[in-house]
VEXLO-771495 format. One record per residue (C-alpha): x, y, z; residue number from 1; residue in three letters. Coordinates in pm, 1 decimal, decimal comma. Example, Ala and Ser with C-alpha at 12.3 -4.5 7.8 and 13.67 -1.06 7.14 Angstrom:
! residues 2
{{1230,0; -450,0; 780,0}; 1; "ALA"}
{{1367,0; -106,0; 714,0}; 2; "SER"}
! end
This chain:
! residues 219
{{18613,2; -4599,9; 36907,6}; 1; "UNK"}
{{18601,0; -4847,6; 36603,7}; 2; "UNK"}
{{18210,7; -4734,2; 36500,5}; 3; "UNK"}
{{18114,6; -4371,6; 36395,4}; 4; "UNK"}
{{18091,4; -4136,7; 36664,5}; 5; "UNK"}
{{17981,4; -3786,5; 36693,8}; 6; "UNK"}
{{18183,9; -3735,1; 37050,8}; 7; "UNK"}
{{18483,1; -3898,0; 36876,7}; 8; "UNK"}
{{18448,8; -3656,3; 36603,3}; 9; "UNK"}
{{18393,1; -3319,5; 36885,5}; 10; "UNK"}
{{18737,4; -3427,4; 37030,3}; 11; "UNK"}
{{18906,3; -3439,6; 36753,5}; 12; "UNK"}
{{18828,3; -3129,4; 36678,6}; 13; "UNK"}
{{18855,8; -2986,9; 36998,9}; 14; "UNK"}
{{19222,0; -3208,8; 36976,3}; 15; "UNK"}
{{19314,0; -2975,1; 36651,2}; 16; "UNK"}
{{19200,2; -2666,6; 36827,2}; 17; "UNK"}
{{19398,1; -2708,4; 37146,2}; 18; "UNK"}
{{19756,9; -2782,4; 36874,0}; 19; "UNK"}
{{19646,6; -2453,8; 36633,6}; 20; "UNK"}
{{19660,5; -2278,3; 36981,0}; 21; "UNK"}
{{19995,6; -2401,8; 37083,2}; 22; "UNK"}
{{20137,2; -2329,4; 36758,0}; 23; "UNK"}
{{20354,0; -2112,5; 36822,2}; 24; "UNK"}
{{20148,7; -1823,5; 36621,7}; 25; "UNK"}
{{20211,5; -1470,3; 36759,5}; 26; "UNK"}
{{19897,5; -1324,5; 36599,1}; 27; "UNK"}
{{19680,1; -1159,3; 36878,1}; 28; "UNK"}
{{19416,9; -1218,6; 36672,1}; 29; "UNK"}
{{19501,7; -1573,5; 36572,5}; 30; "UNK"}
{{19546,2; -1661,1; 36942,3}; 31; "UNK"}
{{19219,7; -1532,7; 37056,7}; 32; "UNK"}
{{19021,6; -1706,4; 36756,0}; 33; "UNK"}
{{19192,2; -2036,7; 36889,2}; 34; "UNK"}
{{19129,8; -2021,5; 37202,7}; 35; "UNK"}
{{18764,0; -1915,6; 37190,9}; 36; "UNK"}
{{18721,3; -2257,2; 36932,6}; 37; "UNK"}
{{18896,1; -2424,9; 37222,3}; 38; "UNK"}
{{18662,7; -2305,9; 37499,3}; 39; "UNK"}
{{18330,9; -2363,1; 37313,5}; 40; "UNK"}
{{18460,3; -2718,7; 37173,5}; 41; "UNK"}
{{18552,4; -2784,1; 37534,9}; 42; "UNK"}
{{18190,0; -2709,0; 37678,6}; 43; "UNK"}
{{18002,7; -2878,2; 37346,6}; 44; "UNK"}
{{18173,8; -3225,8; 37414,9}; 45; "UNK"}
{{17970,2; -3333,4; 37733,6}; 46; "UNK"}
{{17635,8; -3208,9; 37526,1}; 47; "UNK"}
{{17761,3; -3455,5; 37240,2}; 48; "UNK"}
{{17822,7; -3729,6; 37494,7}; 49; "UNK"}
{{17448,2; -3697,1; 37689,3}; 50; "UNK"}
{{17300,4; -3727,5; 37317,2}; 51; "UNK"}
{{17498,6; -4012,9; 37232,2}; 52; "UNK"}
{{17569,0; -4225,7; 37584,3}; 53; "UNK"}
{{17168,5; -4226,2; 37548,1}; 54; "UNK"}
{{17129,1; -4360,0; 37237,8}; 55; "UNK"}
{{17367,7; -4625,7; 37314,2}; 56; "UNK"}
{{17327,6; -4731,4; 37615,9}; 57; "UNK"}
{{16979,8; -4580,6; 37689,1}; 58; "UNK"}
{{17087,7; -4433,4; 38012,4}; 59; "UNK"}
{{17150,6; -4077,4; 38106,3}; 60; "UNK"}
{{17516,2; -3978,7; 38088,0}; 61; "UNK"}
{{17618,7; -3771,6; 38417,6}; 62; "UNK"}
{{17914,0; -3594,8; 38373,4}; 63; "UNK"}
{{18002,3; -3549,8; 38764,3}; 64; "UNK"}
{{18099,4; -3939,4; 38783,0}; 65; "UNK"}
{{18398,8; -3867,1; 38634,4}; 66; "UNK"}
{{18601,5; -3767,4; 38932,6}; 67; "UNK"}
{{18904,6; -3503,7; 38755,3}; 68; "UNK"}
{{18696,7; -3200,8; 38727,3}; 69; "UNK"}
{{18921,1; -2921,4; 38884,8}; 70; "UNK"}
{{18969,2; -2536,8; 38934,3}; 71; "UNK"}
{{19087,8; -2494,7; 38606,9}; 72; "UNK"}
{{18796,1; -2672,9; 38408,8}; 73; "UNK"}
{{18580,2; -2465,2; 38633,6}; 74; "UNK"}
{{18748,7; -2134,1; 38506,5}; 75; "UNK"}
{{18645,3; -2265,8; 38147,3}; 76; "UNK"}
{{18283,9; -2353,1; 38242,1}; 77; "UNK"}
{{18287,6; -1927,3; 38314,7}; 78; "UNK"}
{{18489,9; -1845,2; 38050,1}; 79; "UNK"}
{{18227,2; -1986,0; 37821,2}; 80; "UNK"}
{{17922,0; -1844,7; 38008,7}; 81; "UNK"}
{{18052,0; -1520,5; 37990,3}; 82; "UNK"}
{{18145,0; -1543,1; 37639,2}; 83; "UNK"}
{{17779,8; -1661,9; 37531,0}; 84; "UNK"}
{{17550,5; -1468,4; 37787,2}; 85; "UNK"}
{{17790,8; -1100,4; 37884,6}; 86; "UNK"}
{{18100,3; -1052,6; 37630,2}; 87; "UNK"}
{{18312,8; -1161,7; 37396,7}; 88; "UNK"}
{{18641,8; -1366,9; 37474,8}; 89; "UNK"}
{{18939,8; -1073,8; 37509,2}; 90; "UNK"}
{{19287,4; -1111,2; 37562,6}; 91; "UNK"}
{{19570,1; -889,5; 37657,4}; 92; "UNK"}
{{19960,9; -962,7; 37539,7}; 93; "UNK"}
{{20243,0; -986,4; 37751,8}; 94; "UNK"}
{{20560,7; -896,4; 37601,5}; 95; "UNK"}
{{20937,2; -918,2; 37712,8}; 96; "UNK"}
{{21200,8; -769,8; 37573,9}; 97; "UNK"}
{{21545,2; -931,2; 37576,3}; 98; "UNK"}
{{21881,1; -707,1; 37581,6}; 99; "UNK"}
{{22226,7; -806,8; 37559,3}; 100; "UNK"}
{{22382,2; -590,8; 37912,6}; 101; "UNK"}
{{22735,3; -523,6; 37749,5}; 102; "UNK"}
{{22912,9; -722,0; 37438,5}; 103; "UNK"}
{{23152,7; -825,9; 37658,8}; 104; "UNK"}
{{22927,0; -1050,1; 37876,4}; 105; "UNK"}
{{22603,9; -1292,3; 37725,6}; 106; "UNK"}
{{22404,8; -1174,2; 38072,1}; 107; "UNK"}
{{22076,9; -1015,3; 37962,0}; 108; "UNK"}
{{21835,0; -745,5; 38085,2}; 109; "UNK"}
{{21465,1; -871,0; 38096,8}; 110; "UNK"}
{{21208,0; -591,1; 38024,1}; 111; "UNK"}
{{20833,8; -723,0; 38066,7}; 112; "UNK"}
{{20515,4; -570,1; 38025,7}; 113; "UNK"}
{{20152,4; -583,8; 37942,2}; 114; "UNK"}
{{19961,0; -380,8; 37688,9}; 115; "UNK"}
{{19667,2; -192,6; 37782,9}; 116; "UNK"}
{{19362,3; -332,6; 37654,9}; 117; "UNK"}
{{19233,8; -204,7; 37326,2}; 118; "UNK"}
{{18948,9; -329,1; 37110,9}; 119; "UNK"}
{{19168,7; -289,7; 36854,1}; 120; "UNK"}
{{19423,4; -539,6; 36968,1}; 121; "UNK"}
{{19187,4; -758,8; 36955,0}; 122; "UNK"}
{{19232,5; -786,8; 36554,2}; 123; "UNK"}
{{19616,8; -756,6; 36516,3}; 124; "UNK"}
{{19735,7; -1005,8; 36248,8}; 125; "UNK"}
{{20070,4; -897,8; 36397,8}; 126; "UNK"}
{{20230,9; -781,8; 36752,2}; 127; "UNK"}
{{20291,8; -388,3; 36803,9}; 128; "UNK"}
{{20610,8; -267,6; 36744,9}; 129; "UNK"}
{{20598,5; 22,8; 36891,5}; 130; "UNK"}
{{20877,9; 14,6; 37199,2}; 131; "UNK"}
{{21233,0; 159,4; 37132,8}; 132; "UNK"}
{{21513,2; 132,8; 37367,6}; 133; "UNK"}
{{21774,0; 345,5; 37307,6}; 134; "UNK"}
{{22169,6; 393,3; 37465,8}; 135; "UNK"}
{{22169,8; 632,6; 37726,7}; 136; "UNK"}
{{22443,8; 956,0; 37676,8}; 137; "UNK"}
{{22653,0; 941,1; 37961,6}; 138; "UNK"}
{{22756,3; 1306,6; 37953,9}; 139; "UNK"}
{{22356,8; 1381,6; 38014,5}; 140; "UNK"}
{{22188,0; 1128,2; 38115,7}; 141; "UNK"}
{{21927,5; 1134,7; 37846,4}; 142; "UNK"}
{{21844,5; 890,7; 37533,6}; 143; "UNK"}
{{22139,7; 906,5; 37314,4}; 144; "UNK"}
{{21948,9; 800,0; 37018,7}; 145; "UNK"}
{{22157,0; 528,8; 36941,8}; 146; "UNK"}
{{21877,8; 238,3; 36919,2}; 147; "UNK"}
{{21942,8; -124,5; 37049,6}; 148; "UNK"}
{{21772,8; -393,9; 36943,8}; 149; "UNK"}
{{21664,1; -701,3; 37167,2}; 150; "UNK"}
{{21804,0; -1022,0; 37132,2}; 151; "UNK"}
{{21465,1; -1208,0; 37101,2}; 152; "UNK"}
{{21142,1; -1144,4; 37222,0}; 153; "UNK"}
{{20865,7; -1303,5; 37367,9}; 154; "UNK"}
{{20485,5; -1237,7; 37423,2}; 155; "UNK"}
{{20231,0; -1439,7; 37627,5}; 156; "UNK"}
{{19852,1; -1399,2; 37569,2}; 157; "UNK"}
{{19710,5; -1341,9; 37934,6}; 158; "UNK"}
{{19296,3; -1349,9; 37928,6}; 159; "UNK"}
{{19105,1; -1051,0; 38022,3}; 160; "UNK"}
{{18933,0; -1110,3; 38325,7}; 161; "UNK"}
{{18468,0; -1120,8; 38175,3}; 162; "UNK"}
{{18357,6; -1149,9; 38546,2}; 163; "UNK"}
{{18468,5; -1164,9; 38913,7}; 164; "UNK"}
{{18445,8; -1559,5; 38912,9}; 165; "UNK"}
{{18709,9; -1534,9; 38645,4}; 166; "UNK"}
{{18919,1; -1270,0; 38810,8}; 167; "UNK"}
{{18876,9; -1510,3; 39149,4}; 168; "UNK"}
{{18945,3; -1835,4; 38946,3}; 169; "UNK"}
{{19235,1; -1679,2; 38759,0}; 170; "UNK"}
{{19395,1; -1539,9; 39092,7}; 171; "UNK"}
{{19319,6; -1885,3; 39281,9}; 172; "UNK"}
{{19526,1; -2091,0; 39012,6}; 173; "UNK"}
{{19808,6; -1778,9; 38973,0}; 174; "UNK"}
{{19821,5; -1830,1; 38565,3}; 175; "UNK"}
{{19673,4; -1594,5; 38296,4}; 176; "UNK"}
{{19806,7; -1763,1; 38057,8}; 177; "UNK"}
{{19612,9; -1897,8; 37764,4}; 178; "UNK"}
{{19795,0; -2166,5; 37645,3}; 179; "UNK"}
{{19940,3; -2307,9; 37932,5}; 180; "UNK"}
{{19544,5; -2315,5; 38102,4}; 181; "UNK"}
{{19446,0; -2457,9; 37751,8}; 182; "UNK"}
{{19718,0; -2736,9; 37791,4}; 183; "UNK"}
{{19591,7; -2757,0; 38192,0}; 184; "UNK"}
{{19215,7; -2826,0; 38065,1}; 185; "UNK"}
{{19305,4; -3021,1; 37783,1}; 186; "UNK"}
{{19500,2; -3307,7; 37981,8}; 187; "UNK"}
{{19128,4; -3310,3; 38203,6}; 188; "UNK"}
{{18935,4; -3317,9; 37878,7}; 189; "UNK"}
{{19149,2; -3625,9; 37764,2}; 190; "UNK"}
{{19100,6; -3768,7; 38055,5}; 191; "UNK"}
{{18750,5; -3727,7; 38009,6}; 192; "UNK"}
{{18691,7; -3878,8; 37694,0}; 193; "UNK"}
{{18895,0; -4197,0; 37781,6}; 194; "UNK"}
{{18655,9; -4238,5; 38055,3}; 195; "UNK"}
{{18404,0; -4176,2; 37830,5}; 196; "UNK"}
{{18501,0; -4448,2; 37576,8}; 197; "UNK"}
{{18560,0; -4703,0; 37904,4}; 198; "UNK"}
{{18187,5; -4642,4; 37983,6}; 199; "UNK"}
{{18030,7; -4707,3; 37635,0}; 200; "UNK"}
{{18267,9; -5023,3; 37620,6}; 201; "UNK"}
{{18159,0; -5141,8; 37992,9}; 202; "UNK"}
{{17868,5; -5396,5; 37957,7}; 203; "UNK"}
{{17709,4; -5332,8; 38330,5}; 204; "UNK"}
{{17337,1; -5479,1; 38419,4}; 205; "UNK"}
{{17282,9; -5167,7; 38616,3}; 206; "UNK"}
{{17205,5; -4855,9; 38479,2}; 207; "UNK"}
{{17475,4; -4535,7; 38575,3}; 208; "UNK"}
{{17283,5; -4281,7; 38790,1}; 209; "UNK"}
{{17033,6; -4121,0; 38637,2}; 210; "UNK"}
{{16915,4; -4374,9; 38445,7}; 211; "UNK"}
{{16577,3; -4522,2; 38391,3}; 212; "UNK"}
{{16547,7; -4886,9; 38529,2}; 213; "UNK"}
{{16484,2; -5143,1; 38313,3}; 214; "UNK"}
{{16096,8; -5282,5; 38332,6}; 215; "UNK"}
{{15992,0; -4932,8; 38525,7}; 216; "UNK"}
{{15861,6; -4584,3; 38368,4}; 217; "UNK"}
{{16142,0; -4240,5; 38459,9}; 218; "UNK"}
{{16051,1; -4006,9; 38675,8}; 219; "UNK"}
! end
């Protein structure tokens, strides 16, 4: 919008949040600052947009007209109220392992798994590196010692479940993963504040719902 706006402002912001979290960053503690900026940025913007769509336009700005709220901006609505009202944001990392089967083949072995939660984890800078894999002795069958080390390896940053709406909103829409629901909620959110921007630009005689009719008191 070509004047100075305070919602234009919140989205860019939320905008920068949304690319620190897809960075790339493997910090468990990096990833869970992000995307805690992300979810309260995502919640402040409609506040900005009441304040401002009244000063405007001198209407009330109702959020529910716009018509792409889904299951995933839904799971961030709870994410937040949890975060402000019953716990922090948590977040538990998913990391696979990837090992060459045999140098005479590039077919790989796939080992996956989830930390258990810690407090601690919370505040890595850095992943744990704490899981060895070692060649197996074929005379007996146990760890030979000889250490191998993966090709590559991967982590995803799954959210801890605050409440059982997020455990039922998490299982509905099968993905734990941060960025990816980030990415999910941030398409809506664009969405959102294009519509937005359409509205203040619209010139209509008729106020939007909610809003006080011209020549007659509000409720």
């Amino acid at each position: 919008m070509s004047e100075a706006s305070n919602v234009a402002l919140a989205f860019r912001d939320l905008r920068d949040a949304f690319e620190e979290l897809s960075s790339g960053s493997v910090s468990p503690v990096a990833v869970r600052r992000n995307f805690t900026t992300f979810v309260d940025l995502s919640q402040k913007l409609t506040s900005y947009m009441r304040k401002e769509y009244g000063e405007k336009k001198g209407q009330t700005w109702v959020a529910s007209d716009f018509d792409g709220w889904n299951d995933v901006t839904e799971l961030f609505k709870a994410i937040r109220t949890d975060d402000q009202h019953e716990r922090p944001i948590s977040i538990l990392v998913n990391e696979t392992h990837y090992l060459r089967i045999s140098e005479d083949t590039p077919d790989e072995l796939a080992v996956s798994g989830t930390w258990s939660f810690s407090f601690d984890d919370q505040h890595l800078d850095t992943p744990r590196d704490d899981i060895i894999f070692e060649l197996q002795d074929p005379q007996t069958g146990q760890p030979s010692g000889q250490r191998v080390t993966p090709t590559r390896v991967e982590y995803e940053f799954h959210l801890l479940p605050s409440s059982k709406k997020v455990e039922a909103l998490l299982t509905k829409l099968g993905d734990r993963n941060v960025r990816s629901l980030s990415e999910k909620c941030f398409e809506v959110l664009s969405n959102y504040y294009q519509y937005y921007e359409d509205q203040v630009q619209q010139e209509s005689p008729w106020p939007r719902s909610g809003g006080p009719i011209p020549g007659q008191e509000g409720p």
